[in-house]
C-alpha positions as a printed NumPy array, in Angstrom:
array([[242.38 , 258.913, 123.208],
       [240.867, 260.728, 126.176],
       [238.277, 258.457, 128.188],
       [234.757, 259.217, 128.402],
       [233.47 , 258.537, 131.816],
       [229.819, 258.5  , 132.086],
       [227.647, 257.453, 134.72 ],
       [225.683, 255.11 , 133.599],
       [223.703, 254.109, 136.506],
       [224.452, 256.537, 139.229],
       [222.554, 256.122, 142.924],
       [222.465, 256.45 , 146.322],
       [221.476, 253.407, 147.883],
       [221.682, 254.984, 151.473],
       [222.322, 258.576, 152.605],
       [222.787, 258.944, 156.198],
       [224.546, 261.124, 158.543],
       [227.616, 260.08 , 159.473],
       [229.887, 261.18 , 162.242],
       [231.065, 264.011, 160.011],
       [229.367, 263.697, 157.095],
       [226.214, 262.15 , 154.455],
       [227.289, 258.29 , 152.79 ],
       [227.549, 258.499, 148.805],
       [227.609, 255.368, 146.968],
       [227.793, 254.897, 143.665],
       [228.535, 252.48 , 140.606],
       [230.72 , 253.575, 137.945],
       [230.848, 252.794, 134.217],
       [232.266, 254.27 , 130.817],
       [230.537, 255.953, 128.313],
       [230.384, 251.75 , 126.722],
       [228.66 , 250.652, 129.811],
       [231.371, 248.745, 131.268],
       [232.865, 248.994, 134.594],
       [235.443, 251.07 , 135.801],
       [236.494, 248.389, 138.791],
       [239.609, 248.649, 140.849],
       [240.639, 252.108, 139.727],
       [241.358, 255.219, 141.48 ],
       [239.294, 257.951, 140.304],
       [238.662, 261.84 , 141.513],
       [235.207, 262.371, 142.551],
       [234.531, 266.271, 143.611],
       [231.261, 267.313, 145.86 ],
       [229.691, 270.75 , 145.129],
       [227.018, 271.967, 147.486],
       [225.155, 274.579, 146.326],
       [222.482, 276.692, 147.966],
       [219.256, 278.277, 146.85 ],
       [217.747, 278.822, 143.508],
       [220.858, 280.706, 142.276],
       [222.696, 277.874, 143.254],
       [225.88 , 279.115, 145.012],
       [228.928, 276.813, 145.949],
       [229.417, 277.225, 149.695],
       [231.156, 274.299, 149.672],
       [233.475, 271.803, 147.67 ],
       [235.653, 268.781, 148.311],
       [237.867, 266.268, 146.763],
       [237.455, 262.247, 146.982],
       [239.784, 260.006, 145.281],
       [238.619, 256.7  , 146.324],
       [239.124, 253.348, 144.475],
       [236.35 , 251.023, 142.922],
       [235.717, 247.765, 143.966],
       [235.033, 244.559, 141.589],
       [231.833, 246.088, 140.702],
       [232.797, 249.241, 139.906],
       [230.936, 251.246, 143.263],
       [232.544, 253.724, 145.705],
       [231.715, 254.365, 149.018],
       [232.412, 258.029, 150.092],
       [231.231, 259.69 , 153.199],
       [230.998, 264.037, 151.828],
       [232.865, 266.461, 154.578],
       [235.309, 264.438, 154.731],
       [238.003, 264.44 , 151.668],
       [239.904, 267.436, 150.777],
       [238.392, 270.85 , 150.919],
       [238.817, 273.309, 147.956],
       [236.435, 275.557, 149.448],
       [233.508, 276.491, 152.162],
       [234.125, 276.239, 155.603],
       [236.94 , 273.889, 156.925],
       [233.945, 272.518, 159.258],
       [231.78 , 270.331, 156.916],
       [228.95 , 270.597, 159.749],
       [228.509, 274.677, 159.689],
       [226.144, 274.489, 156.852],
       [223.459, 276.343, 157.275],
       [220.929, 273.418, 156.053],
       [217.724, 275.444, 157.322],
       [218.351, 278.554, 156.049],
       [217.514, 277.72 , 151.714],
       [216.979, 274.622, 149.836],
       [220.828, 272.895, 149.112],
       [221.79 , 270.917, 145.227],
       [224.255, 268.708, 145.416],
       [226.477, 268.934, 142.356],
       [228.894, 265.459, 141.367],
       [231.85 , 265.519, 138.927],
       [234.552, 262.783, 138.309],
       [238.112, 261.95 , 136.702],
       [239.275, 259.197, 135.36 ],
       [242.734, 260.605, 135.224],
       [241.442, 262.619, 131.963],
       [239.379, 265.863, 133.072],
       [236.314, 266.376, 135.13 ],
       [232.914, 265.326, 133.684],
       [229.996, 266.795, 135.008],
       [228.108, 264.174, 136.691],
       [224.634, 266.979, 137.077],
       [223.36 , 268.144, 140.002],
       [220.759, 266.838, 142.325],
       [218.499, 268.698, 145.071],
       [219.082, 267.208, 148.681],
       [215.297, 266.109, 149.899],
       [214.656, 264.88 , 153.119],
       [217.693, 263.61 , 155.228],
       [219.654, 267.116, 155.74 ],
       [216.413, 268.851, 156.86 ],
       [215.333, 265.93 , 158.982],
       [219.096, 266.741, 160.792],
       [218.384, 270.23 , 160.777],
       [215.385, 269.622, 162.291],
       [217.163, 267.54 , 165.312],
       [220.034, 270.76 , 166.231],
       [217.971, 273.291, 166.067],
       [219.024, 275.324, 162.847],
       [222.154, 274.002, 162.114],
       [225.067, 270.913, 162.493],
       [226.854, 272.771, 164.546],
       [226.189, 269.971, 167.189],
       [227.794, 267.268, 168.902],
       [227.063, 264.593, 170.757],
       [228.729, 262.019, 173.831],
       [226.538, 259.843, 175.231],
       [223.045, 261.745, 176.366],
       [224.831, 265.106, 176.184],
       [224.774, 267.811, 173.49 ],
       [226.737, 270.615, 172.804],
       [227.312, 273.718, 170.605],
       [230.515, 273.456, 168.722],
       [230.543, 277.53 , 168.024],
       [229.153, 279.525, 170.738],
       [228.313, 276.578, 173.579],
       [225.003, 277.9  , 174.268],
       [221.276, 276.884, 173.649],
       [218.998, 279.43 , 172.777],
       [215.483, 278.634, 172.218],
       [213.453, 282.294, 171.112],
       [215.922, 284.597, 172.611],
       [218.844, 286.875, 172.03 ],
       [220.525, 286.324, 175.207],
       [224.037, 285.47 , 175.841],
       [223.649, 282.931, 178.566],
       [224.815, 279.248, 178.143],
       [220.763, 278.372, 178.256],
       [217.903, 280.909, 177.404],
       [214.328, 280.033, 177.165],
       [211.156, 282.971, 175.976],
       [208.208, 282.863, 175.031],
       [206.121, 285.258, 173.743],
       [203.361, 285.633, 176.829],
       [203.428, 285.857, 180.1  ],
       [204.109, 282.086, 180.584],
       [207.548, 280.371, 180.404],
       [208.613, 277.023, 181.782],
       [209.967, 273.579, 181.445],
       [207.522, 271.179, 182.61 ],
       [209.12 , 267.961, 184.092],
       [207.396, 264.641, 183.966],
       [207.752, 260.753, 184.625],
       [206.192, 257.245, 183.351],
       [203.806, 258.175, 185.885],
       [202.62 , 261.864, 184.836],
       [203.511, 265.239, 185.105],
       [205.545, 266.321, 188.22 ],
       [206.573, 269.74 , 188.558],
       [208.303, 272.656, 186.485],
       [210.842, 275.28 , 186.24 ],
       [210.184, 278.977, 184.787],
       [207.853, 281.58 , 184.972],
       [204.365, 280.599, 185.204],
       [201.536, 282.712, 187.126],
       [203.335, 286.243, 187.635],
       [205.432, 287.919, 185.395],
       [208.201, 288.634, 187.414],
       [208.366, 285.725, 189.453],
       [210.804, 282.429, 188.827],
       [209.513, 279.574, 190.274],
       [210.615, 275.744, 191.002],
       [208.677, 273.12 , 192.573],
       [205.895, 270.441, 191.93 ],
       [202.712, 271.176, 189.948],
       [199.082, 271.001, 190.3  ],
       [197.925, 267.207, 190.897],
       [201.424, 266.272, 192.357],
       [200.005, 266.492, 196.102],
       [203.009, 263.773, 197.941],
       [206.228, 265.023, 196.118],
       [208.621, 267.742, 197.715],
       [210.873, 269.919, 196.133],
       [215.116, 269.747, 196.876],
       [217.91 , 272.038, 196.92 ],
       [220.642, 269.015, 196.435],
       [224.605, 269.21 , 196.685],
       [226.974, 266.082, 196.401],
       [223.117, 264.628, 195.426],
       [221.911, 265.386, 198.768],
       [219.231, 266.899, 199.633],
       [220.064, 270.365, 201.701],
       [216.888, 272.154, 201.365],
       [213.416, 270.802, 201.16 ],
       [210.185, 272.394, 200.732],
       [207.337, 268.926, 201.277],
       [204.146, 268.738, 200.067],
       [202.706, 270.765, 202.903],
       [204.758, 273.831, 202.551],
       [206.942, 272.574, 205.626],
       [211.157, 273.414, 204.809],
       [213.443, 271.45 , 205.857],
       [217.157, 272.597, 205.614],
       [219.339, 269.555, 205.959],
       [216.611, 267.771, 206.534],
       [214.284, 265.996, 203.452],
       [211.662, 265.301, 205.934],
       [210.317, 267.923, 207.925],
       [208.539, 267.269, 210.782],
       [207.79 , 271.262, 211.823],
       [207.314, 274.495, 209.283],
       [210.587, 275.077, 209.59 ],
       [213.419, 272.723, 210.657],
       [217.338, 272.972, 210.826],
       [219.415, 270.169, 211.117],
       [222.766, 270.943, 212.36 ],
       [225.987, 268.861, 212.824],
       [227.078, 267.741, 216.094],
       [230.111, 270.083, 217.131],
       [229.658, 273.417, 219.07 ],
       [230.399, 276.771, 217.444],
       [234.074, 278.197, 217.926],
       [235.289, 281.912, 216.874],
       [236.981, 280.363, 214.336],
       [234.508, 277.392, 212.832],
       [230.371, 277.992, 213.085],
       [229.567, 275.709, 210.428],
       [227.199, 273.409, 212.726],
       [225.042, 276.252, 213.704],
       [222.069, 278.244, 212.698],
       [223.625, 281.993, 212.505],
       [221.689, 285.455, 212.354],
       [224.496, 287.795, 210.497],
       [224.644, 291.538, 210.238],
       [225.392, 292.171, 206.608],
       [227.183, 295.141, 206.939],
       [229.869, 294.408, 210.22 ],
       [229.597, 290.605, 210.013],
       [228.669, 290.35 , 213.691],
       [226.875, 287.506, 214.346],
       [224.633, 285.263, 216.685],
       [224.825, 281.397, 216.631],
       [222.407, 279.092, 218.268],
       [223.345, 275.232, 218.555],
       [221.704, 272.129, 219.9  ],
       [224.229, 269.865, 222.128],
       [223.642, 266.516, 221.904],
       [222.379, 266.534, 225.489],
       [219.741, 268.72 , 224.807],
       [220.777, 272.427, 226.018],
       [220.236, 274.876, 223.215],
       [223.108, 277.438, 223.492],
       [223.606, 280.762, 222.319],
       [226.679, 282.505, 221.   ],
       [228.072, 285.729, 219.673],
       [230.847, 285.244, 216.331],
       [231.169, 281.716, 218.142],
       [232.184, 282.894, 222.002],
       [229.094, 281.319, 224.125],
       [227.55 , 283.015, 225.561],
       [224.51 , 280.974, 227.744],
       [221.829, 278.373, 227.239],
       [218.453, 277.507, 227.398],
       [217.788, 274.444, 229.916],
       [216.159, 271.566, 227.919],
       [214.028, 270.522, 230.609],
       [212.505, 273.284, 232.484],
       [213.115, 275.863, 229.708],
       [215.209, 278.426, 232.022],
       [217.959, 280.588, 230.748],
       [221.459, 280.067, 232.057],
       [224.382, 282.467, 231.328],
       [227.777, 281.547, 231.618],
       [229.845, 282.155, 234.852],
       [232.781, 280.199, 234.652],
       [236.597, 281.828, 236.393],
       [237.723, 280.186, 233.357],
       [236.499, 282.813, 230.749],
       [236.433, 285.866, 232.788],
       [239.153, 288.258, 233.475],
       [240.216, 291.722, 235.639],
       [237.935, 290.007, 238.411],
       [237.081, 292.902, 241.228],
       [234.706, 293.201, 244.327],
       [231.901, 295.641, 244.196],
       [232.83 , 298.692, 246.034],
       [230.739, 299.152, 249.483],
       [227.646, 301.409, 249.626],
       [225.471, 299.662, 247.056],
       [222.7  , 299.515, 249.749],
       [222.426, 303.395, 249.482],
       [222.187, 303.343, 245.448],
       [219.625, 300.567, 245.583],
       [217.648, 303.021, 248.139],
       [217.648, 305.849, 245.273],
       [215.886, 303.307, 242.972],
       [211.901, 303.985, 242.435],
       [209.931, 301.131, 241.213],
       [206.982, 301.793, 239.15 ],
       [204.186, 300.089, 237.579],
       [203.683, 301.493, 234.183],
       [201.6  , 300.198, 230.568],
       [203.236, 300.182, 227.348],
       [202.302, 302.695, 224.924],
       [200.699, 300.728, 222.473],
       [199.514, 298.211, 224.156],
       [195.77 , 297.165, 223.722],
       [195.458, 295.884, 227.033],
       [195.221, 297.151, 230.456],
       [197.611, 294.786, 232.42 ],
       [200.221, 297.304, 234.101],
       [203.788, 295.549, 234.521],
       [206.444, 296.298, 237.139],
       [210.029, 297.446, 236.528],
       [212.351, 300.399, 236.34 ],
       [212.979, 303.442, 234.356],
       [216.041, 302.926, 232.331],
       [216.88 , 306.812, 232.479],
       [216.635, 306.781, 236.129],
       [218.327, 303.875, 236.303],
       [221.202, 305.088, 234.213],
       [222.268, 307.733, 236.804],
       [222.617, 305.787, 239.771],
       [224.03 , 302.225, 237.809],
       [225.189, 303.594, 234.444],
       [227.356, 299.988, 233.745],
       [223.943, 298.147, 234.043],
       [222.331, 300.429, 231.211],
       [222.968, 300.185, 227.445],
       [221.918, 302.262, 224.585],
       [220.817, 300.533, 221.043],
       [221.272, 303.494, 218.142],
       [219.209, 301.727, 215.384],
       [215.973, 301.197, 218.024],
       [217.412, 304.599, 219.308],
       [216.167, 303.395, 223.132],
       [218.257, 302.534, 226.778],
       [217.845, 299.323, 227.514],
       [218.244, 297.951, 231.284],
       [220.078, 294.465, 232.215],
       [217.359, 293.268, 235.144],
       [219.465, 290.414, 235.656],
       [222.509, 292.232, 236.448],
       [220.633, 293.806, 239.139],
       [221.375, 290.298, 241.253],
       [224.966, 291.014, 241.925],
       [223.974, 294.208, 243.025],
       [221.231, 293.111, 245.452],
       [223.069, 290.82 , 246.698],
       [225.667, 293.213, 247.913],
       [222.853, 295.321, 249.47 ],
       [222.123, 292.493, 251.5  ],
       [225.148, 292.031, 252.289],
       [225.739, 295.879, 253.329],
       [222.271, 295.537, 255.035],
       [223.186, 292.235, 256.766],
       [226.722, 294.003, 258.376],
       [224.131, 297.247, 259.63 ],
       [221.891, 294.393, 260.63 ],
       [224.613, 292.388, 262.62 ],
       [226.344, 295.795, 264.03 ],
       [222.535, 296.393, 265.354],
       [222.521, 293.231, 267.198],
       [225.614, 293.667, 268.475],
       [225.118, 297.003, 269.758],
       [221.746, 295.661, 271.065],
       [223.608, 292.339, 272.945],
       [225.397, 294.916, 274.683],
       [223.182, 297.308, 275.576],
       [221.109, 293.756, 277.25 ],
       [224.629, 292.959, 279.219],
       [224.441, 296.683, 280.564],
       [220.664, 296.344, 281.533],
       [221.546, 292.671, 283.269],
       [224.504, 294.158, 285.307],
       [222.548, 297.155, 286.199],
       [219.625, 294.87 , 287.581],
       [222.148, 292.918, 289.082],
       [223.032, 296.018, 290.872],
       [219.744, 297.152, 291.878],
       [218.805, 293.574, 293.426],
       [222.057, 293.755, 295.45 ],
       [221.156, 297.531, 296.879],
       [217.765, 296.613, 297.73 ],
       [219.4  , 293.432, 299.557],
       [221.615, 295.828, 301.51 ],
       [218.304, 298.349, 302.723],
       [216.808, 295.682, 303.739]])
């Protein structure tokens, strides 16, 4: 005789999401109202969706009753007959979901009828956005399909945030207010970061290794390396002067385009020095502010004398006084006429292409005065020389004279 299973009192005293899945519990009985306890039974899970009520999913339980006669099943998790393999890729938000019971007492399926899902799967809808396709470690949250979080948008990037006007940010806040945001908020095509209105003592960091790197204070002061700033705009470098090969502890100006560049560095006794792609070059004296450039036998090479007759060159030169063309003043200054300059010392004389102008080393110009006083000093001594004599000559000759006049008289 073929059993009639019937249930009798059928209910869900608690459905919650699971890891994987909602808890089903239920007491079974035969169509006499007894219990079916401590036998294994089939108990098959249709979800259907909308009012047409189409199976996008089924599964197959066979658990055992207890001495009462109830089962505890958790559904996406038994055997799949059909839907996606991943329980969690229903679509809960897109149409109202039935939820359709049969079981087997070893004799055939009976229809158990089929109940509409209320509040719980929405409510988990609600919490991933659209979907289960969600998990969770700890405080972090992921996308099991595509790994991305898209909030209005169509973009393809891991996070994407748009609004529909002109203003789009995430606002960041504390127990003790609101702090500062992230987005675009008073221009249209500008991003910005940093604190908000009524935040007037908190700064804004760049942070690597949870350090900060670059700060931005309250008072619009940055600060790279350094979360303090004491001036509107401070560098913080390592200790360790530049080398062609490592620069990292400097501030560096770089030509995009060749890579050439400048390096300035602080030594830890104060000099500031400059370099070029990490050769130095000179430094500024820390206490009276002077220039120095290095001079050193050590880094120089092909060492020669200047060649005589500088004095003559020098003589060629013709100082001017001169104003600049657009200046707004009418203080003259002194110097020399690059051009002019270029024919009689071309080494001393440099032309820029991008400024398209000669420039004119002044301070190479000591070298060369120096050996015109030199070349003056030898004409100078020769002079005196010639002169001593000419004084012996003038001596002996009185001498003579002194002696004749002796003699007449």
């Amino acid at each position: 005789m073929k059993t009639s299973i019937t249930l009798l009192v059928f209910f869900i005293t608690s459905i919650c999401f699971a890891q994987n899945g909602i808890n089903y519990k239920a007491v079974i009985k035969d169509g006499s109202g007894n219990l079916i306890d401590n036998s294994q039974i089939a108990v098959q899970f249709n979800i259907l969706k909308g009012i047409a009520q189409t199976n996008v999913y089924s599964e197959i339980h066979e658990p055992t009753t207890d001495d009462n006669g109830i089962i505890v099943v958790n559904i996406g998790e038994g055997n799949l007959i059909s839907g996606s393999p991943d329980f969690t890729n229903i679509e809960w938000g897109n149409d109202t979901h039935f939820l359709n019971v049969l079981i087997d007492k070893s004799d055939g399926f009976v229809d158990m009828g089929t109940t509409e899902f209320k509040a719980v799967p929405y409510a988990k809808h609600s919490e991933t956005t659209g979907n289960l396709n969600w998990t969770q470690t700890g405080n972090n949250i992921a996308n099991n399909n595509s790994e991305r979080v898209i909030v209005n948008s169509s973009s393809s990037n891991p996070l994407s945030i748009r609004t529909t006007n002109n203003i789009n940010f995430m606002s960041f806040s504390n127990s003790n207010g609101y702090k500062g945001y992230s987005g675009i908020f008073s221009d249209v095509n500008d991003l910005e970061f940093g604190t908000g209105f009524g935040n007037e003592t908190g700064n804004a960091h760049l942070v690597t290794q949870a350090i900060p790197r670059l700060t931005i204070d309250a008072e619009g002061k940055v600060g790279v390396n350094s979360s303090s700033p004491s001036s509107q705009f401070e560098v913080v470098l390592k200790d360790g002067s530049p080398t062609p090969e490592n620069s990292e502890n400097t501030f560096s100006i770089t030509n995009a385009i060749s890579g050439s560049s400048w390096q300035y560095y602080v030594y830890s006794e104060g000099p500031l020095s400059l370099s070029y792609n990490g050769d130095f070059l000179g430094y500024f004296d820390h206490t009276n502010g002077t220039y120095n450039t290095f001079s050193d036998r050590s880094l120089k090479k092909d060492i020669t004398s200047l060649e005589n007759g500088i004095l003559d060159k020098i003589m060629e030169l013709n100082p001017v006084s001169y104003l600049i063309k657009n200046q707004v003043n009418t203080k003259r200054s002194m110097g020399l006429i690059s051009q002019e300059v270029q024919n009689i010392f071309p080494s001393i004389t440099n032309y820029l292409k991008e400024p398209d102008v000669l420039t004119l080393s002044y301070s190479e110009f000591i070298p060369l005065l120096i050996k015109a006083l030199q070349e003056q000093q030898l004409i100078i001594d020769k002079q005196n020389s010639q002169i001593d004599n000419v004084e012996n000559d003038l001596m002996k000759l009185s001498k003579q004279l002194e002696n004749l006049e002796v003699l007449n008289n």
